[in-house]
C-alpha positions in Angstrom: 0.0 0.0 0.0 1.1 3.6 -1.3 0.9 6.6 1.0 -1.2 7.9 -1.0 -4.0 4.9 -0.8 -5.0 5.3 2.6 -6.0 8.2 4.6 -7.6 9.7 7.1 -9.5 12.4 8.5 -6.6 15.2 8.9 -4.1 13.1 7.0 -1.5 15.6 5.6 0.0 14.7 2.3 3.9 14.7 1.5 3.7 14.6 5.2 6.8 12.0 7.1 5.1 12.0 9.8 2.1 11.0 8.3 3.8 8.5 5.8 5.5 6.8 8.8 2.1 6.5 10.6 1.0 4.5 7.3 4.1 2.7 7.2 3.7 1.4 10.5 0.4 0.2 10.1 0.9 -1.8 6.9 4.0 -3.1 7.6 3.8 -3.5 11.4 -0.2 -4.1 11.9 -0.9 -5.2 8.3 -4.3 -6.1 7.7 -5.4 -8.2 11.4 -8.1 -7.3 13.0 -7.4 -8.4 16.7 -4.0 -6.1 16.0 -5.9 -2.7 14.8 -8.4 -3.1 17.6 -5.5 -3.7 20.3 -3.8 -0.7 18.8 -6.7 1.2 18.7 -7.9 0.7 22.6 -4.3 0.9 23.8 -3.6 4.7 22.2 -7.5 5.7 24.0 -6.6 4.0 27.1 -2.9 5.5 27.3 -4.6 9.1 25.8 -7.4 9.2 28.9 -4.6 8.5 31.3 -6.1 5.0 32.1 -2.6 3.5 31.2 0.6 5.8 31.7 2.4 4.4 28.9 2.4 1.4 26.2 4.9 0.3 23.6 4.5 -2.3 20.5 8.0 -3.7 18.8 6.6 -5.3 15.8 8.4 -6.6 12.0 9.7 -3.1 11.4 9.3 -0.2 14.1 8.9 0.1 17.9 6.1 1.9 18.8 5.7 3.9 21.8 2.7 5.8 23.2 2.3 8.3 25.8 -0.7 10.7 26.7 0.2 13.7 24.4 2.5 11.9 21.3 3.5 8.9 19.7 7.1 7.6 19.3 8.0 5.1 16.3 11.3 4.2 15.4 12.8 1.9 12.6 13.5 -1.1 14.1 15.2 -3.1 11.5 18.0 -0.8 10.4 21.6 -2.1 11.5 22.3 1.3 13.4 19.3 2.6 15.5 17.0 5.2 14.1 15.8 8.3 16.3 12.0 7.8 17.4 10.3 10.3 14.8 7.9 11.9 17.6 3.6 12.3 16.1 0.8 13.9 18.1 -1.4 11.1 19.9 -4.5 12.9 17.8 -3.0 12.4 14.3 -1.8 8.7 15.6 -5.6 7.9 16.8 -7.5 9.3 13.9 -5.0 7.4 12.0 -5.5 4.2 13.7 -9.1 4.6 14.2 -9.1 5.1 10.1 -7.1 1.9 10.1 -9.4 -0.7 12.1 -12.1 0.8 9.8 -10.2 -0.3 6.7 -8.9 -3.6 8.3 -12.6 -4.7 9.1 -13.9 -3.6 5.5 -11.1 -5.5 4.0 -13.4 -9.0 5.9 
């Protein structure tokens, strides 16, 4: 999947932010259900405070989430990337977007 074939509301195009949020989620979620939802409930839950933190290392990126932003980093280059930092909003509308997709795809 392109950049350009998904989006969301407030997707930003020619955005890196933005195209790493998609990058995550088809490389690292792809297209399971039971891994959109998780990643769905655990950004709310970690957003309202109910958890303080959560993190995710998946095929390609660790993912980090705390109340006000997002953290993914490359994961599978030989020298460690820096954690490319993404509002919690953009991240949830984006995954929110995602499980949406996931389940139409059924």
């Amino acid at each position: 999947m392109s950049a350009d074939s998904f989006a969301w509301p407030g997707r930003l195009r020619d955005n890196s932010a933005h195209d790493l949020i998609i990058a995550y989620l088809t490389i690292d979620i792809q297209k399971n259900a039971q891994w959109a939802e998780e990643l769905l409930q655990k950004t709310r839950e970690v957003k309202s405070g109910q958890l303080s933190s959560w993190e995710r290392i998946g095929n390609a990126y660790w993912l980090r989430l705390f109340p006000d932003q997002v953290e993914i980093e490359e994961d599978y280059a030989e020298e460690p990337g820096e954690a490319i930092k993404i509002s919690i909003n953009d991240f949830e509308a984006a995954a929110a977007a995602w499980q949406e997709f996931v389940r139409q795809q059924v």
